[in-house]
C-alpha positions in Angstrom: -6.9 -3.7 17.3 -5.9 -0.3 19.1 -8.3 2.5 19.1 -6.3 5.4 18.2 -7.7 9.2 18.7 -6.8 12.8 17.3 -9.1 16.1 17.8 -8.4 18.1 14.7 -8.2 22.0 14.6 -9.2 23.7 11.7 -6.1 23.7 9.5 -4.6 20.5 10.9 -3.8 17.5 9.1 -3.7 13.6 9.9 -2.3 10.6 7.8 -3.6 7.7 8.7 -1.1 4.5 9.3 -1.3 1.7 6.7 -3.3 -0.8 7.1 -5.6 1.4 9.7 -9.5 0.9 9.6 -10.2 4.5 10.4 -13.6 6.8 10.4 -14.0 10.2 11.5 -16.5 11.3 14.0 -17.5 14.8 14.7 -17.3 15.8 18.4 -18.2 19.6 17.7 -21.4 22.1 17.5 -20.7 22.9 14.2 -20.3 21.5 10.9 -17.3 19.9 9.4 -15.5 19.3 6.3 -13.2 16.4 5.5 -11.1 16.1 2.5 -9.5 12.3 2.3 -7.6 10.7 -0.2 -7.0 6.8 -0.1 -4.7 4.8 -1.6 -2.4 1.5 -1.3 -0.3 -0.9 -3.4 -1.0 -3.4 -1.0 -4.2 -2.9 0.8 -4.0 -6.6 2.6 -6.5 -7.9 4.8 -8.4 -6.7 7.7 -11.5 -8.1 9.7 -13.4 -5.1 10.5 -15.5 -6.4 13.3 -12.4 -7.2 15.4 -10.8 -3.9 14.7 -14.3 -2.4 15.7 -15.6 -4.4 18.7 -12.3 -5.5 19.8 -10.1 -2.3 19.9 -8.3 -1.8 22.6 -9.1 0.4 24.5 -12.3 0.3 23.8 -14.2 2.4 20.9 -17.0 4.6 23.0 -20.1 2.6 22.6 -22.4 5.5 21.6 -19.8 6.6 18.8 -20.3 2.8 17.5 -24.2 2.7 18.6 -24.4 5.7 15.6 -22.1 4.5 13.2 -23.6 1.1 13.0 -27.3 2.0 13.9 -27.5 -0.5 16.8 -28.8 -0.5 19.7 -26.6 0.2 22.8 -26.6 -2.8 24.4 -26.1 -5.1 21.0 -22.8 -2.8 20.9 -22.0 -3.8 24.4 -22.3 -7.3 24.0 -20.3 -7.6 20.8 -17.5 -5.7 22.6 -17.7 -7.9 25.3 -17.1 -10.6 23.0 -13.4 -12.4 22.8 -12.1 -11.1 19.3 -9.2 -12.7 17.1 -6.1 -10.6 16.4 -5.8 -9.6 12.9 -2.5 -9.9 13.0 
């Protein structure tokens, strides 16, 4: 449950760790292109909302307000809720 950040260049390149929930999030003016290829032997279990809402620190509310089409103040209450550790 740790929110991790990278600001990608154009020509950069990122791997996500196993086991990661990850999304990307565009935080320019322009347009952006994302090529992504997933794969895993083992893809184990991960509960979303606690990686989500519970990350710490916390995921920017607004980013999550988008990505989830709530309203800003249902974000901040879930995040304010006490999440289990995946682990």
């Amino acid at each position: 449950n740790r929110l991790i950040t990278k600001v990608l260049n154009p020509g950069d390149v990122f791997v996500f760790p196993v086991g990661l929930i990850h999304f990307q999030f565009n935080i320019g003016n322009t347009k952006a292109v994302a090529f992504a290829g997933l794969s895993s032997q083992n893809p184990g279990v991960i509960t979303i909302a606690n990686a989500v809402f519970g990350s710490n620190p916390p995921i920017n509310p607004d980013v999550l307000t988008k990505a989830f089409q709530l309203d800003k103040n249902i974000v901040t209450y879930l995040q304010s809720k006490f999440w289990w550790d995946n682990n």
